[in-house]
C-alpha positions in Angstrom: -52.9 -93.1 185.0 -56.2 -94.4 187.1 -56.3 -95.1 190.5 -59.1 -96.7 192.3 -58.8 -96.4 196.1 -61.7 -98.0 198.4 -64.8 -97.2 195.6 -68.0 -97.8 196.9 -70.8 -97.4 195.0 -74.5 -97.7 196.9 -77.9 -98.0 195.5 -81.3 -97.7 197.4 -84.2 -99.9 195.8 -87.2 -99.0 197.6 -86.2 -99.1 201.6 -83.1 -101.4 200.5 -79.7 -100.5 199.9 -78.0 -102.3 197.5 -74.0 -102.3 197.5 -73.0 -102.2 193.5 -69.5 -101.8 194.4 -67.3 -102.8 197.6 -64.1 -101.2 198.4 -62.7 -101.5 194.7 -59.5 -100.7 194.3 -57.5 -100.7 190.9 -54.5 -98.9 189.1 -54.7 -98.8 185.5 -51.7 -98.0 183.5 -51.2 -96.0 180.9 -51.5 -97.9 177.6 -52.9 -101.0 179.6 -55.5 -103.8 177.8 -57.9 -105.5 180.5 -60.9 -106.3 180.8 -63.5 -106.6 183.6 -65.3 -109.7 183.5 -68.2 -111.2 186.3 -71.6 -112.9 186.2 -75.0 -110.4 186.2 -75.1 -108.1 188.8 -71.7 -108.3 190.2 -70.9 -104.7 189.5 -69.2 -104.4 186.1 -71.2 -101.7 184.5 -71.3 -100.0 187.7 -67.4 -99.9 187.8 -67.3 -98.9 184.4 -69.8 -95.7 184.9 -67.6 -95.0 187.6 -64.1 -95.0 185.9 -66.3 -93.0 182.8 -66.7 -90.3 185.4 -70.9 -91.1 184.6 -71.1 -91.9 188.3 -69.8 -90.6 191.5 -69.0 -93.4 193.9 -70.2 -92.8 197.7 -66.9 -93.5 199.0 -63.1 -94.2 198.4 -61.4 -91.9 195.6 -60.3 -91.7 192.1 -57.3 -90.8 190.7 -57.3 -89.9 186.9 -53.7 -88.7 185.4 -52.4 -87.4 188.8 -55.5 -85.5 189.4 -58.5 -86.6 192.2 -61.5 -86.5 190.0 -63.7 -87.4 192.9 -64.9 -83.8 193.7 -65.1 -82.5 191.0 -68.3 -80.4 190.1 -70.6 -82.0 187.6 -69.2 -79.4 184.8 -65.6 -80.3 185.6 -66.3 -83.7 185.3 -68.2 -83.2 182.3 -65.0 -81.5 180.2 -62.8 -83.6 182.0 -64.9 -87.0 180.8 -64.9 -85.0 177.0 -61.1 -84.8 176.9 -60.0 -87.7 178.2 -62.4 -90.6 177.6 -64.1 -92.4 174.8 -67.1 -94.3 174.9 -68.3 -97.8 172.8 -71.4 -99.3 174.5 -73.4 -102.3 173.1 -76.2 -100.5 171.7 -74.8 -97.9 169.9 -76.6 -94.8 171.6 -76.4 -93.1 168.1 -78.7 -89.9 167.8 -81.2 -91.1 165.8 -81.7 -87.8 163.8 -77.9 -86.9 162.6 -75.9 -88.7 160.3 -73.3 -90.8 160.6 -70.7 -87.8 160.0 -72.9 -85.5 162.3 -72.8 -88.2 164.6 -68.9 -88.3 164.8 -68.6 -84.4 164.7 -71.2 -84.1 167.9 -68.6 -84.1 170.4 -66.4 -81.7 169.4 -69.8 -79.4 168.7 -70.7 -79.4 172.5 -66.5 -79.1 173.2 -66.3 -75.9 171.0 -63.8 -77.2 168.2 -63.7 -74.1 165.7 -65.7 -75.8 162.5 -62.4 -75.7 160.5 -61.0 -78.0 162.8 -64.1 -80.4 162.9 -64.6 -80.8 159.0 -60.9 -82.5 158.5 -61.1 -84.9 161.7 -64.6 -86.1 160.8 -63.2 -86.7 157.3 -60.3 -88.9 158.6 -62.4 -90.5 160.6 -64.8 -91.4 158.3 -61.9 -93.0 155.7 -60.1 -94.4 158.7 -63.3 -96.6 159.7 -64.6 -97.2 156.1 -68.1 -95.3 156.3 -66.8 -92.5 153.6 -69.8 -93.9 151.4 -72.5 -93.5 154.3 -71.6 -90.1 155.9 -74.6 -89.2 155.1 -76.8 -92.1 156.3 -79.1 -92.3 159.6 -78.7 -95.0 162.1 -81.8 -96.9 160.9 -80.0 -96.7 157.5 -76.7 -98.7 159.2 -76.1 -102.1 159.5 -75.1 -102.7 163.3 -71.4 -103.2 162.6 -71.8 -99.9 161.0 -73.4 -98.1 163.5 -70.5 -99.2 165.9 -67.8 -98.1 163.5 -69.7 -94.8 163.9 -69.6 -95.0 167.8 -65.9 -96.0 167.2 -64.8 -92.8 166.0 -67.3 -91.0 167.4 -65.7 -92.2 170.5 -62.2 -90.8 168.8 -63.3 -87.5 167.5 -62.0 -85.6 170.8 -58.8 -88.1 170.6 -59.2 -89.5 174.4 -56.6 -91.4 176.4 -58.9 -94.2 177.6 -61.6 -95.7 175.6 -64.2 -97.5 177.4 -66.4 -100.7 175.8 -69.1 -101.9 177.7 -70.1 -104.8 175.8 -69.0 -103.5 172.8 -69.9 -106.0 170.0 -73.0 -107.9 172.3 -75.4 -106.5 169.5 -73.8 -108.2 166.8 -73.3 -110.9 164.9 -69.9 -113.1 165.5 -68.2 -112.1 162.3 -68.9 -108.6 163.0 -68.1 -108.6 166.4 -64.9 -109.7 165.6 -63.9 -106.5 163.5 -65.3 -104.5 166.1 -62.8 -105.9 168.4 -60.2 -105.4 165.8 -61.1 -102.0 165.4 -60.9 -101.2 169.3 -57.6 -103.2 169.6 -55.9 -101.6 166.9 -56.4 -98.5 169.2 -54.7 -99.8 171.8 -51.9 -100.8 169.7 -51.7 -97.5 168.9 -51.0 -96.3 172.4 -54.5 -96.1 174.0 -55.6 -97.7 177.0 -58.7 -100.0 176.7 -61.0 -101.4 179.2 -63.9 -103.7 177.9 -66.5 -104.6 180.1 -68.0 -108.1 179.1 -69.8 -111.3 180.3 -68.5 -113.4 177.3 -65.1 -115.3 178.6 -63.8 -115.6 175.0 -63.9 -111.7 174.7 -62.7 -111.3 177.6 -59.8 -113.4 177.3 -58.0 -111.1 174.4 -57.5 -108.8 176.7 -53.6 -108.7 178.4 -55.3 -108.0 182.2 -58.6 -109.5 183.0 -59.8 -108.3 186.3 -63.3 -110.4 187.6 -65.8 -109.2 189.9 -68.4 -110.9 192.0 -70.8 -109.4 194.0 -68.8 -105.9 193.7 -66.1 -107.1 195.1 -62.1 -108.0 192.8 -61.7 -111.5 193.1 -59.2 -111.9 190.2 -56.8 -110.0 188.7 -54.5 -111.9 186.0 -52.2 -110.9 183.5 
C-alpha cells in the first residue's frame, strides 16, 4: 500500500542544512498498526508530513497504492491526500468558527460531495462518536476529548484508507487519552491502516509494528 524508497527530507536554517530525514525506507501494508516512535528531533513528524503527502521529500520516492505520488502537482496531491488519508494531530486544528458538525462536513465541502450526500454522513458520524448533543457547539465550547472525537470523524468524513495521528491524545488527560486511542484503534479493527506518531513508549507500544527513529535515520523496526 506505501512504499518509502530512499526519503530524504532537507531543511536549511539560516546558512545550515539540516537533514530531517536520511534515506528512509518503509513498506506499509494494507490494514497495518505501527507506530513511529524516537526522541525530539529525530524526524518523526517529518516522516509523517511526508507519508500525509504535506511534504515533498528532496529525494528517494513514494509509492501510495501502486501509484508514485512523488511528482505529483500540488493539486494532485491535494485530491489525492483528500481521498485517501485521514488526519488526528494533538491539537485539534478545529476551525474555530464552525461547529462541531460543520467541522466534520468541511471536507467533503472543499471535495464537492453533493449536499445530500453530506447531511447523512455527518449525521452518522456524529451518533457513531457520541457528539449528537453538541453538533452545534464551537470548539471553545468542547472539552478536549470532544474536540478530538470531532477531529476523529472529521478525519472519517471522506472515508480514507490510512489515518494518520501525530500525537493524537498529547493534549489530554490520561483517561481521555485512552478513549481516543480506542476510538482510533477501533478503526483499524475495522480494516484501516493506522500510523501514530508518538514520544510516549506506552502509546506506542499498542501498536502491532513500532518502527523508531534517531536522528532521521530507522533504527528499529519490531513487530
Amino acid at each position: 500500500m506505501i512504499r518509502l524508497a530512499g526519503i530524504e527530507r532537507i531543511f536549511r536554517v539560516g546558512d545550515e542544512e539540516v537533514h530531517a530525514l536520511r534515506g528512509v525506507s518503509l513498506d506499509i501494508q494494507a490494514g497495518e498498526y505501527l507506530s513511529i516512535m524516537g526522541p525530539s528531533g529525530s524526524g518523526k513528524s517529518s516522516l509523517l508530513n511526508v507519508l500525509g503527502l504535506l511534504d515533498r521529500p528532496n529525494g528517494g520516492s513514494y509509492s501510495l497504492d501502486g501509484r508514485d505520488v512523488t511528482a505529483l502537482s500540488d493539486d494532485e496531491l491535494a485530491r489525492v491526500r483528500r481521498e485517501k488519508i485521514g488526519f488526528v494531530f494533538q491539537f485539534f486544528h478545529l476551525v474555530p468558527r464552525l461547529t462541531a458538525e460543520q467541522n466534520i462536513e468541511l471536507p467533503m465541502v472543499l471535495a464537492g460531495v453533493p449536499p445530500q450526500e453530506r447531511r447523512p454522513r455527518v449525521e452518522r458520524l456524529l451518533a457513531e462518536y457520541g457528539l449528537e448533543e453538541r453538533a452545534r457547539h464551537r470548539p471553545d465550547q468542547l472539552s478536549g476529548g470532544q474536540c478530538q472525537r470531532v477531529a476523529i470523524a472529521r478525519s472519517m468524513s471522506m472515508q480514507p484508507n490510512v489515518i494518520l495521528a501525530d500525537e493524537p491524545t498529547g493534549n489530554l488527560d490520561r483517561h481521555t487519552g485512552q478513549e481516543v486511542m480506542n476510538l482510533l484503534e477501533k478503526l483499524h479493527a475495522a480494516g484501516g491502516t493506522l500510523v501514530v506518531v508518538t514520544h510516549d513508549a506506552e502509546l506506542g507500544s499498542r501498536a502491532k509494528r513500532r518502527i523508531r527513529l534517531v536522528d532521521g535515520q530507522i533504527v528499529g523496526d519490531e513487530r
